[in-house]
C-alpha positions as CSV (number, residue, x, y, z in Angstrom):
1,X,-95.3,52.4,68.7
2,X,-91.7,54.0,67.9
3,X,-90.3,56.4,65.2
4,X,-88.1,55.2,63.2
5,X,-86.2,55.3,60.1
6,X,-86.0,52.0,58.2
7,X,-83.9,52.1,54.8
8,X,-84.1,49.1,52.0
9,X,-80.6,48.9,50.1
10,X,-81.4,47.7,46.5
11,X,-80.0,45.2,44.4
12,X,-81.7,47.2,41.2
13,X,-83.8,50.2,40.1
14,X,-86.7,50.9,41.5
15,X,-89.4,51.4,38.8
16,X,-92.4,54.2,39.4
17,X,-95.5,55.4,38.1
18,X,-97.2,58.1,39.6
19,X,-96.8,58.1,43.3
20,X,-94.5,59.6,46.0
21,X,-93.9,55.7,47.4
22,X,-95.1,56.2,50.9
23,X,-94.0,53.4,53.1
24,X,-97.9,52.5,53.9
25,X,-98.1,52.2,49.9
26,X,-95.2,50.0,50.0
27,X,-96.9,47.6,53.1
28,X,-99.9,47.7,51.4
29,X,-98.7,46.5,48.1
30,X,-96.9,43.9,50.0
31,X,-100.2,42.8,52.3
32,X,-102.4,42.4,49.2
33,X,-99.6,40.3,47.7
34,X,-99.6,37.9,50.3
35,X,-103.4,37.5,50.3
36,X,-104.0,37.4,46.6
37,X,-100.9,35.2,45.4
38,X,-99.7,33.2,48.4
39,X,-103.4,32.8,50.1
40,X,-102.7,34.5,53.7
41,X,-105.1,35.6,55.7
42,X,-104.4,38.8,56.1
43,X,-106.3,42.5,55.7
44,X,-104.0,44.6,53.1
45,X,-105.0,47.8,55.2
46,X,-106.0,46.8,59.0
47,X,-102.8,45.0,59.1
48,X,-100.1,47.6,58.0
49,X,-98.0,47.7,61.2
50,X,-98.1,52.1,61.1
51,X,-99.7,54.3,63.7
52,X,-102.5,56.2,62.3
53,X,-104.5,59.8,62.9
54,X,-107.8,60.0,61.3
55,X,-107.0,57.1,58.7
56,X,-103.5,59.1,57.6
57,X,-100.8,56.6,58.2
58,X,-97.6,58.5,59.7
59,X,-95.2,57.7,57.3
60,X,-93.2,59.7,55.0
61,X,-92.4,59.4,51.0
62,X,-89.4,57.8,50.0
63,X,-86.0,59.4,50.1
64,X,-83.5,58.2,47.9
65,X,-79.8,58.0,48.1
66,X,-78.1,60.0,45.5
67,X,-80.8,58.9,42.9
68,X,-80.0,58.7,39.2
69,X,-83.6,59.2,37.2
70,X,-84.6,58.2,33.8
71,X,-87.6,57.9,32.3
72,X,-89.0,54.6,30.0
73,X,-92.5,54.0,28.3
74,X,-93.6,50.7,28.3
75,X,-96.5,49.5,25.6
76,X,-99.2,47.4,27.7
77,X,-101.9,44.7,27.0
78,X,-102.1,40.9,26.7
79,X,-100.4,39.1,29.8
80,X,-99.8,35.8,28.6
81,X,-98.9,33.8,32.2
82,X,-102.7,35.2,33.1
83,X,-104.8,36.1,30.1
84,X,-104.2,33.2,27.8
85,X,-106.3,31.2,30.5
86,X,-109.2,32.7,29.6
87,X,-108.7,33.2,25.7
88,X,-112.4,32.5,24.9
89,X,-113.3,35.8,26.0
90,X,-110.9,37.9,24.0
91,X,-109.9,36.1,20.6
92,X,-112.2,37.5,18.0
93,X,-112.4,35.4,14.8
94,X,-111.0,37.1,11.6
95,X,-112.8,37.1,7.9
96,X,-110.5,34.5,6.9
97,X,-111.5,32.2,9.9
98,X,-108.1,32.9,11.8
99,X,-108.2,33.8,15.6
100,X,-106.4,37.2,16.5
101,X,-106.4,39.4,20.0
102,X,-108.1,42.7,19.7
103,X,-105.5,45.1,20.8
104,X,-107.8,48.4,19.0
105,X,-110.8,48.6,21.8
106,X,-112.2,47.5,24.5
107,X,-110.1,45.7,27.6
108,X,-107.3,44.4,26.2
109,X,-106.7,48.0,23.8
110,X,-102.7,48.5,24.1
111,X,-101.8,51.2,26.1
112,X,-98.4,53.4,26.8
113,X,-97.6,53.7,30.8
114,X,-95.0,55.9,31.4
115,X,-92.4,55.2,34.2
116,X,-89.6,56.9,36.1
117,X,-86.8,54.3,37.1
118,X,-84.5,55.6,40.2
119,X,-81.0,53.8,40.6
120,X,-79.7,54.7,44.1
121,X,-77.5,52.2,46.8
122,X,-80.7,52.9,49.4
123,X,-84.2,54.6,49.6
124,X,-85.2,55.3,53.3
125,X,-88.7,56.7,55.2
126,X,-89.2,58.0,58.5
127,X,-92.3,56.2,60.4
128,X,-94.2,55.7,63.5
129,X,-95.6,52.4,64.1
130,X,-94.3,48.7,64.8
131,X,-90.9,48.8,63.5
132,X,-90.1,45.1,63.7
133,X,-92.9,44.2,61.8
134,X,-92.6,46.5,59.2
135,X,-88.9,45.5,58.9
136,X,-90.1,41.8,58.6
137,X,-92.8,42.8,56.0
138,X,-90.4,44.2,53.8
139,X,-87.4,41.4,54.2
140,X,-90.8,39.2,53.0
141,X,-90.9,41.1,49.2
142,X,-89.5,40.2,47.0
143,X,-88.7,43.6,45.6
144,X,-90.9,47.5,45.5
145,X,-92.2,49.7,43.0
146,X,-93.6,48.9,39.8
147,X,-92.9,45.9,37.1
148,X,-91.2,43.8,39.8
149,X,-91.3,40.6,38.0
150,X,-89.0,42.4,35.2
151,X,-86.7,42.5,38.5
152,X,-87.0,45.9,39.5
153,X,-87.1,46.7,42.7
154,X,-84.4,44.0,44.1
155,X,-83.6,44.7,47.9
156,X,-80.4,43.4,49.1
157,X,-81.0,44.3,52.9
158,X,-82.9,46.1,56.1
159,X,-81.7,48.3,58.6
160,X,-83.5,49.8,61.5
161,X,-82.8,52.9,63.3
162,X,-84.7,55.3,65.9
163,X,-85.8,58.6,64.3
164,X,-86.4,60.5,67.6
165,X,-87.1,64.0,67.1
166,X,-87.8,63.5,63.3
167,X,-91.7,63.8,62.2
168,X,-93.1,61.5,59.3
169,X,-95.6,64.2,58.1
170,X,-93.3,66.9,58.2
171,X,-89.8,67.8,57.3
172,X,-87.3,70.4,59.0
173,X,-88.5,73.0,57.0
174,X,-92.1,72.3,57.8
175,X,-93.1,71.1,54.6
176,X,-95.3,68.1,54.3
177,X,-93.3,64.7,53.6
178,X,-96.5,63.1,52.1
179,X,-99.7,63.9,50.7
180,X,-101.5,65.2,54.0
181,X,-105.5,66.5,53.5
182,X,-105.6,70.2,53.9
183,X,-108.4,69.4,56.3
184,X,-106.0,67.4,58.7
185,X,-103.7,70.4,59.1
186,X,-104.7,70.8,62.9
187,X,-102.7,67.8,63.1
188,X,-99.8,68.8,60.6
189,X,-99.4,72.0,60.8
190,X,-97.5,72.4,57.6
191,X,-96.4,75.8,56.7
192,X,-98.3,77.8,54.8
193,X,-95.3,77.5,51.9
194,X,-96.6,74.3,51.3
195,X,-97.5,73.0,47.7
196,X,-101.0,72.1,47.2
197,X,-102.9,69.1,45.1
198,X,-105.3,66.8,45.0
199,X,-104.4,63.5,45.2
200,X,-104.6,60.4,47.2
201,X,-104.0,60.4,50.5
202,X,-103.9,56.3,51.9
203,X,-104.0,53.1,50.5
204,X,-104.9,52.0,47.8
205,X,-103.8,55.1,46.5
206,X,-105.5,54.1,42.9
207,X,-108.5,54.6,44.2
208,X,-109.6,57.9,42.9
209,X,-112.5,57.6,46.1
210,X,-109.4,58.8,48.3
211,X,-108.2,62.1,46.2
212,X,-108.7,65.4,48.1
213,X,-107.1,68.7,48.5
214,X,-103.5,68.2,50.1
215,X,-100.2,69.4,51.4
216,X,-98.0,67.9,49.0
217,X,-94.1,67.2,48.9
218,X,-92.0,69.4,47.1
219,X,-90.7,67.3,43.8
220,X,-87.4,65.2,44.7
């Protein structure tokens, strides 16, 4: 296990919902991927290449290079290259005998997801773990962050480098680099200037299951 920094330089925007991007987000994204869609035997969380304490992967947020933000809303529902396989169980038959989607209620209701898109030449995290395999992980994606097969998210390249002397939980100042559970601050030791949430803490950070009180980043 080594520190290191590892930086992605991107071909496109990286698109975001919620989320502070940790690099264990990012490798568990990538691991379920490869088991779901291209059938390899692989565990989405036992298998990220990190160095853990107490189930808190030590690896920091995302920093971006000189990021450019801007915010989009996207309406969601229907996914035709999925859904339209299994039609029989969402087309509802209208008065006048036509079929139609029901878009109103129930699981297919349309819905607005709102996104922040950050344009920047790199994004970067500090980690301790297996470095070559983390590098290989993500030269494997075929891009990060949200709505990738719109082609957001495009990485161009991978570079290594050792991050001696730099912690992932913690930043110069002290303050936490990712969500860290108040409860783990034997381990963290973040100063007491520290923001405070709840929110999720480890993969998959959907998973309400893993909110709790934490040290949180400052906002970017």
């Amino acid at each position: 296990m080594a520190l290191f920094r590892i930086t992605a330089y991107l071909g496109t925007p990286v698109c975001l919902g919620k989320t502070y991007l940790t690099l264990d987000a990012i490798l568990y994204g990538i691991l379920a991927e490869m088991r779901e869609v291209r059938g390899v035997d692989t565990d989405p969380i036992k298998d990220i290449p990190l160095r853990q304490v107490d189930g808190l992967f030590l690896s920091s947020r995302a920093y971006f290079n000189n990021p450019v933000h801007h915010g989009e809303i996207k309406t969601g529902g229907v996914r035709l290259a999925k859904d339209l396989a299994d039609t029989p169980l969402f087309l509802q038959p209208s008065r006048d005998r036509y079929y139609k989607v029901n878009t109103t209620n129930g699981p297919l209701k349309a819905h607005l997801t709102r996104y922040q898109c950050i344009a920047a030449q790199s994004v970067s995290w500090i980690a301790e773990g297996e470095a070559a395999k983390v590098q290989r992980l993500l030269e494997s994606a075929d891009g990060i962050g949200a709505r990738r097969k719109e082609g957001y998210g495009v990485l161009r390249r991978i570079e290594l480098e050792s991050a001696d002397g730099l912690s992932p939980l913690l930043d110069e100042k002290g303050e936490a680099r990712r969500p860290i559970p108040v409860r783990f601050s034997a381990h963290s030791a973040p100063a007491t200037a520290s923001l405070t949430a709840v929110d999720t803490w480890r993969p998959p950070y959907w998973d309400a299951s893993n909110a709790e009180e934490c040290h949180i980043p400052r906002p970017a």
